[in-house]
Every structure is written in structure tokens, then in C-alpha cells.
C-alpha positions in Angstrom: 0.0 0.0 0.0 2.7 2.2 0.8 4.5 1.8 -2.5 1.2 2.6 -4.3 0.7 5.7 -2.2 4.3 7.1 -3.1 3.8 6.2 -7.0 0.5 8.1 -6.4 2.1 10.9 -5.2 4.8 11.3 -7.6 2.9 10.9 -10.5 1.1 14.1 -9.2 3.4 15.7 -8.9 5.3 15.0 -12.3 1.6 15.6 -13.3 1.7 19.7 -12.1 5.7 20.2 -12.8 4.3 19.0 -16.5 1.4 21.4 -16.4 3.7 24.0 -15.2 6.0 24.0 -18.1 3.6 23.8 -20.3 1.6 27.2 -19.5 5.0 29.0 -19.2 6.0 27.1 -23.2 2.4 28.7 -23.9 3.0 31.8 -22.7 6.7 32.1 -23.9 5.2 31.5 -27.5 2.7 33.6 -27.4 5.0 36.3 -26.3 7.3 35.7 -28.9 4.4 35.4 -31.8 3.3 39.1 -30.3 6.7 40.6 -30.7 7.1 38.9 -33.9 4.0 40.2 -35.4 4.2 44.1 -34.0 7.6 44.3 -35.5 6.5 43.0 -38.7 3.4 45.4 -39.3 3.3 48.7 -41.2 2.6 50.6 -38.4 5.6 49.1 -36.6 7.7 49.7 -39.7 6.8 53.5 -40.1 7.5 53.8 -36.4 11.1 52.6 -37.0 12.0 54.6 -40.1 9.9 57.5 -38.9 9.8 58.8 -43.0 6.7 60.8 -44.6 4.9 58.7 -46.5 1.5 58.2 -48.6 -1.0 55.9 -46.1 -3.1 53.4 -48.1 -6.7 52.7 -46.2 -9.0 50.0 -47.1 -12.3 50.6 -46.8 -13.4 46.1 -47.5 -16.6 44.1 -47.0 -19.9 45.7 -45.0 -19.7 48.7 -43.4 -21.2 49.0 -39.4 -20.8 51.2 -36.6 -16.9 50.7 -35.7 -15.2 53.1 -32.6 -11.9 51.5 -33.5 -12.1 52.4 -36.6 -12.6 56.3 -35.6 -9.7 56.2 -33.4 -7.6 54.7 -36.2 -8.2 57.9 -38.7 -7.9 60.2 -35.5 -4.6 58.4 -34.9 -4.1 59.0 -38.8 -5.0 62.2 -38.6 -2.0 63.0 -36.4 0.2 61.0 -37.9 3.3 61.9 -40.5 1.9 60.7 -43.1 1.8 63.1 -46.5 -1.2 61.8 -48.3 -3.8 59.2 -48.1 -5.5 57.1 -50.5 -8.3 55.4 -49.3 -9.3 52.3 -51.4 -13.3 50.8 -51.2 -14.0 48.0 -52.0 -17.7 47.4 -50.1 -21.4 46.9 -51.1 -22.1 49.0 -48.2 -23.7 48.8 -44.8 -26.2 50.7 -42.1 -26.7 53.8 -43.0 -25.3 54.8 -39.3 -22.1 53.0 -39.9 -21.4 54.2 -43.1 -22.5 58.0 -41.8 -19.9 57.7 -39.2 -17.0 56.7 -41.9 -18.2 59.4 -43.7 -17.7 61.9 -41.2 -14.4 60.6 -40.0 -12.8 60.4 -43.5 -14.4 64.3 -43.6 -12.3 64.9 -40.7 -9.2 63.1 -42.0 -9.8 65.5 -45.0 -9.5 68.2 -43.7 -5.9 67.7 -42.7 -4.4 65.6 -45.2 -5.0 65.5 -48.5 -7.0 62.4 -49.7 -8.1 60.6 -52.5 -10.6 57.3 -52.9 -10.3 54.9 -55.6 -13.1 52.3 -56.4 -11.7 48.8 -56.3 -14.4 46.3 -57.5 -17.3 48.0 -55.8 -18.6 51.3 -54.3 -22.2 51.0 -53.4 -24.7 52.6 -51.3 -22.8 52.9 -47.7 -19.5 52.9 -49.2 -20.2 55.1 -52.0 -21.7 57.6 -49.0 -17.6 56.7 -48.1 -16.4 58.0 -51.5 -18.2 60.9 -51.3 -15.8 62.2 -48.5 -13.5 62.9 -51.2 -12.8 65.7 -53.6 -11.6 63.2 -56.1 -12.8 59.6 -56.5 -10.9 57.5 -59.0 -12.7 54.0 -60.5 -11.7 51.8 -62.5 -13.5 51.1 -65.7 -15.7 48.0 -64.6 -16.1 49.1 -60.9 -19.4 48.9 -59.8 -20.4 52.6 -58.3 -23.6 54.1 -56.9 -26.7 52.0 -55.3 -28.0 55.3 -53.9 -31.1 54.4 -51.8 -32.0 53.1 -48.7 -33.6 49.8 -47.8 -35.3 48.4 -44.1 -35.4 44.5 -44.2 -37.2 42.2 -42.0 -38.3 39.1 -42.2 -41.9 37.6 -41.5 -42.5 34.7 -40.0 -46.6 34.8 -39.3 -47.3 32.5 -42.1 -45.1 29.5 -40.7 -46.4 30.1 -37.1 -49.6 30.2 -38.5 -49.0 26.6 -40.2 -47.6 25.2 -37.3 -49.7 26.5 -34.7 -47.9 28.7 -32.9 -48.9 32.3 -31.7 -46.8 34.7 -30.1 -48.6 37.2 -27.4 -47.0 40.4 -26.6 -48.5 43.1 -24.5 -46.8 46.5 -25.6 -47.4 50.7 -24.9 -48.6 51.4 -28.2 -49.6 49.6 -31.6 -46.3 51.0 -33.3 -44.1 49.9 -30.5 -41.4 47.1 -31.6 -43.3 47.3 -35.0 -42.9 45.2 -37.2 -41.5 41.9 -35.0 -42.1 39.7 -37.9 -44.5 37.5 -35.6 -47.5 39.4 -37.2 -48.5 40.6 -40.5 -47.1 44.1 -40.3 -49.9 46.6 -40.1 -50.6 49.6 -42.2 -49.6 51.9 -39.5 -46.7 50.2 -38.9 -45.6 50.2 -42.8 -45.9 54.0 -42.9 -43.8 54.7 -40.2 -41.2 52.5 -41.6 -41.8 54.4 -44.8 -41.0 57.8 -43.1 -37.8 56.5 -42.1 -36.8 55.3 -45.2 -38.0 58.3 -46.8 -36.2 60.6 -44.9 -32.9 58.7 -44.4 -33.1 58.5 -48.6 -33.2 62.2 -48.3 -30.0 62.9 -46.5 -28.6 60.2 -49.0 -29.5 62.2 -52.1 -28.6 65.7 -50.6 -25.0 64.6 -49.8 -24.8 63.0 -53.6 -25.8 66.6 -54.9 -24.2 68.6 -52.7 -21.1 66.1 -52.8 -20.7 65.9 -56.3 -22.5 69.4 -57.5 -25.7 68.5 -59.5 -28.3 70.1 -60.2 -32.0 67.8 -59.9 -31.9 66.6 -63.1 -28.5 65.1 -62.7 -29.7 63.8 -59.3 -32.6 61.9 -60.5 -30.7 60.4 -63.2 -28.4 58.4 -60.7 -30.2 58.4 -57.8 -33.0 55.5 -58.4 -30.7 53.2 -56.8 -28.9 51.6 -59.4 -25.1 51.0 -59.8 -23.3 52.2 -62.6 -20.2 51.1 -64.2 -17.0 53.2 -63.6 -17.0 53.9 -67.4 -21.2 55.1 -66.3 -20.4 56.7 -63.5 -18.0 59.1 -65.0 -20.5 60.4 -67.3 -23.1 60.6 -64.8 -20.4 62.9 -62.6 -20.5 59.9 -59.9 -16.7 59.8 -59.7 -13.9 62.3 -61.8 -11.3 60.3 -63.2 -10.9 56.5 -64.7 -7.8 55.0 -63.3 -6.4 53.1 -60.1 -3.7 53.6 -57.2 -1.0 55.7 -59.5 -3.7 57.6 -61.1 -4.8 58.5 -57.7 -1.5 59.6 -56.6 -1.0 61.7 -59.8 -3.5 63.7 -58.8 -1.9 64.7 -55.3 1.4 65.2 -56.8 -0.6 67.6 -59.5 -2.9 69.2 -57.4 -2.0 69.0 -53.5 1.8 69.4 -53.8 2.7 65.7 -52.8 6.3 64.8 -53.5 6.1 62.1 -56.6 8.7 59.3 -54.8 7.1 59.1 -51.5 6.2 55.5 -50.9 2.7 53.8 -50.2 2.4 51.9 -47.0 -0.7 50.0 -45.9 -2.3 51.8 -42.6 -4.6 49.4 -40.6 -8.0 50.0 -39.5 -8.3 47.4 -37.5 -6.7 46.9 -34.1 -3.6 46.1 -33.8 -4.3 42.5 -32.5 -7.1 42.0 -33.8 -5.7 42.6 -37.4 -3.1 39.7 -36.7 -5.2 36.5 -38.0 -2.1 34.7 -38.3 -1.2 35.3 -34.5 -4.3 33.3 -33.8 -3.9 30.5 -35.7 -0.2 30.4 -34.7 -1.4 30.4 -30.8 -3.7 27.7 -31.8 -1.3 25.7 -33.0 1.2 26.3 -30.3 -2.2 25.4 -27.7 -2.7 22.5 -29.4 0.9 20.9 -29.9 1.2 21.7 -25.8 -1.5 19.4 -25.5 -4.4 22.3 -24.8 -6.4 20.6 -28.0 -9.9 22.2 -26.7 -8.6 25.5 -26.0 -7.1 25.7 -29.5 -10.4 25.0 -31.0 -12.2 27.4 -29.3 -9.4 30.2 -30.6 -10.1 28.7 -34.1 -14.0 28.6 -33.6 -14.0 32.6 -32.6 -12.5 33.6 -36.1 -15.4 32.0 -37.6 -18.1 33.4 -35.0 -16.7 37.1 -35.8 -17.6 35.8 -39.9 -21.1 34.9 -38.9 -21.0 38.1 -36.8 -20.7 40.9 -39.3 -23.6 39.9 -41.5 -25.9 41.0 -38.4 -26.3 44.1 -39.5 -29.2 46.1 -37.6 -31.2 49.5 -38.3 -31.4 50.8 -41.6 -29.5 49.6 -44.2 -27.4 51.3 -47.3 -26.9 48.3 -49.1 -26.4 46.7 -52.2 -27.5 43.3 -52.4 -28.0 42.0 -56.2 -30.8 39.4 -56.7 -29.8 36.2 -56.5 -30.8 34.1 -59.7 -33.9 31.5 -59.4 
């Protein structure tokens, strides 16, 4: 009995020395993937040269409310940098989010001089982006405009009808929490939503014609919520020049004094981290060949639960979404 008590009791404790060593392995590589990654990014590279340069932003995917991304153009805003081009490549968003980019690339504006070029697509919330430009460069099959403003819900009443469920609610008013998409949505309810639609389409087409100087005619030739082509849009006096990245920064040299050889470095949005996607996978790994296997999948699982994430997009949308075929 004795014997078994003392193998016990040494396993146990070759059991926690193991443990031990491999948190402190964990943490040693995570440390070292951290100082790694920091000293690899643009914003650690500009930081060690310290020389002026043109800041490239990209403005991808849907567009949402995003605090970190304010602070990043504030930090821009202060920053060395000579120039920014701002690249978009988004069907757009809410109409909150892509209000608040708006305003923050005004404010970036108004500091440094900035151009936008299209990439593959400016619609709806990120052409309200664009238009926070003096100068917005496309290329010639971009896909520019969607200027409208869309409130999706979905309705469920039918299937809870067909399988015999009924939701009760007892609310303030008949417009409070309207539509919930457990009823048919009431006349009442439609108007209201109507209003709000209305009006935010309103402050859409005011900043296209105030933006981009047209007169109503011109307005009401793009505005019906279309997208154009870049080749379209140029006529239609939604962007001002055909072109890409070099034709962008021809037009600071020419018109906002910006030296011709200053280089282009990528300036993140995003934070710092958070940008990293390769730290996590790398921690996973580590995790995982340390014999942590379930924490490692969780870190892998929350990439694809910040995926899922971003198309929750709530409020009122500025959005292009094309049809999808039959």
C-alpha cells in the first residue's frame, strides 16, 4: 500500500511540474508570436523609419458602426503621413455606420489630402464613403452608386400560422417594436417604416448633390438606386477620373503638392491584434501541440463566430445586395 501511495504521489506531482511548463512554453510563444507580429506590421515599420509617406486605407466588406475604426483615422490624422488614398471595396452597410465613416474620413480631409479609388465596388454605404472625397478614381468595370436606402425584416406569421404557434405580446402602443415579424405588419406600422426610409433617402440624395454638384436633373438620373459602371459613372459625374492607385497619386502630386517618390504603406483599421489573424492561428497551434487541443479549437471557432458576426447588420440599411438568380 505504501508503495502505491508514493507512485501516487509522484505521478502528481510530475503531473503539475508538467502542467507548469507547459503554461510557461504557452506563454513564452505567445510572447514571442506578439513581438514577432508588432515588428512586422506597417505601423511598426513607419514607427522605425519614422519617414513621410502616402498611407493606403482600405475601406473592405460591410460597413457597421466601428469606434476602432474612428480612433484609427484620428490616430491617422496626427500621424506623419503626407497623403492618403483610401481604397473601397464594399457593397455597403447601415446607413449609421457608413455616416460615421463618412464623417471621420471628412475629418481626416480636412488635414491631409486624400483621394478614394473604387476597387471592384462602391455601393450605397461605401459610395456615401467615396463621397468624402474631392476626387474619387474607379476603374473602368467598378461597380459605383446604389444610392437608396432599404429596411429588411423578415416575417415569420405564415409559418407560425401553419404550425400553430402564436406569439402574445402586450406593448405601450400599436407602433411599439413594429414590425416583429411574428404578425403581418400593419398599415400603421408600414408608414412609419416608410418615413424613415424616406427621410434617411433624403439625406442620402442631398449629400450626392451637394457632394458631387448637381443640379436635380442630374440627381434623379443616378439616384433610383442603381449601380453604374465606372466607365457610367464618369459620365453621370458619380466619380472624376478612370484610373487606379497611380492615377490616384498623380492627382496629389498635381494638385496637392505631394512629392512624386514618396512611398505607399498599408495603414490598418483594424486593431492592432485583432488585425493579426495569423497570431491566432499560430497560438492555436502552439495550444494545441502543448496538448491544450480544446482550448485551441475554441481560438479557431471565434474567427469563424466574428464571420457569422458581421452579417448582423441592424437598423437601416445602405446596401447593395444584387438578386440572386432562381
Amino acid at each position: 500500500m505504501s508503495l502505491d501511495s508514493d507512485v501516487i504521489v509522484d505521478r502528481r506531482r510530475i503531473r503539475r511540474k508538467l502542467t507548469f511548463w507547459r503554461v510557461m512554453a504557452t506563454l513564452v510563444a505567445i510572447v514571442a508570436i506578439v513581438a514577432v507580429a508588432l515588428a512586422t506590421t506597417p505601423a511598426a515599420r513607419r514607427a522605425l523609419t519614422g519617414a513621410n509617406a502616402i498611407a493606403r486605407v482600405n475601406i473592405d466588406g460591410l460597413i457597421r458602426s466601428d469606434h476602432q475604426r474612428v480612433a484609427a483615422l484620428e490616430r491617422l490624422e496626427k500621424s506623419s503621413a503626407a497623403a492618403v488614398v483610401v481604397h473601397i471595396n464594399s457593397p455597403g452597410g447601415t446607413t449609421a455606420g457608413s455616416e460615421q465613416l463618412y464623417d471621420s474620413l471628412m475629418r481626416l480631409k480636412a488635414k491631409k489630402p486624400l483621394v478614394v479609388v473604387v476597387e471592384g465596388l462602391a455601393a450605397s454605404g461605401g459610395y456615401i464613403a467615396a463621397l468624402a472625397s474631392d476626387h474619387i478614381v474607379a476603374q473602368q468595370s467598378s461597380l459605383v452608386g446604389s444610392i437608396g436606402v432599404l429596411f429588411q425584416f423578415p416575417n415569420f406569421s405564415g409559418l407560425l400560422k401553419t404550425v400553430g404557434v402564436q406569439v402574445e405580446e402586450v406593448k405601450s402602443s400599436p407602433l411599439k417594436a413594429a414590425p416583429n415579424g411574428f404578425e403581418p405588419t400593419s398599415p400603421e406600422a408600414r408608414a412609419a417604416l416608410d418615413a424613415l426610409v424616406k427621410d434617411s433617402y433624403a439625406w442620402f440624395r442631398g449629400l450626392v448633390q451637394n457632394r458631387r454638384s448637381m443640379d436635380a436633373t442630374q440627381l434623379d438620373k443616378v439616384a433610383d438606386g442603381r449601380v453604374f459602371t465606372g466607365r457610367q459613372a464618369l459620365d453621370l459625374k458619380l466619380i472624376d477620373q478612370l484610373g487606379d492607385e497611380k492615377t490616384a497619386i498623380a492627382w496629389l502630386v498635381a494638385t496637392k503638392n505631394v512629392k512624386p517618390d514618396l512611398p505607399v504603406q498599408d495603414y490598418k483599421l483594424s486593431p492592432r491584434f485583432g488585425d493579426l489573424t495569423f497570431l491566432r492561428a499560430a497560438t492555436s497551434v502552439t495550444l494545441d501541440a502543448l496538448g491544450f487541443a480544446t482550448l485551441a479549437r475554441q481560438i479557431e471557432q471565434s474567427g469563424m463566430v466574428q464571420a457569422v458576426d458581421r452579417l448582423g447588420l441592424d437598423g437601416m440599411l445602405a446596401l447593395w445586395q444584387p438578386a440572386a438568380a432562381n
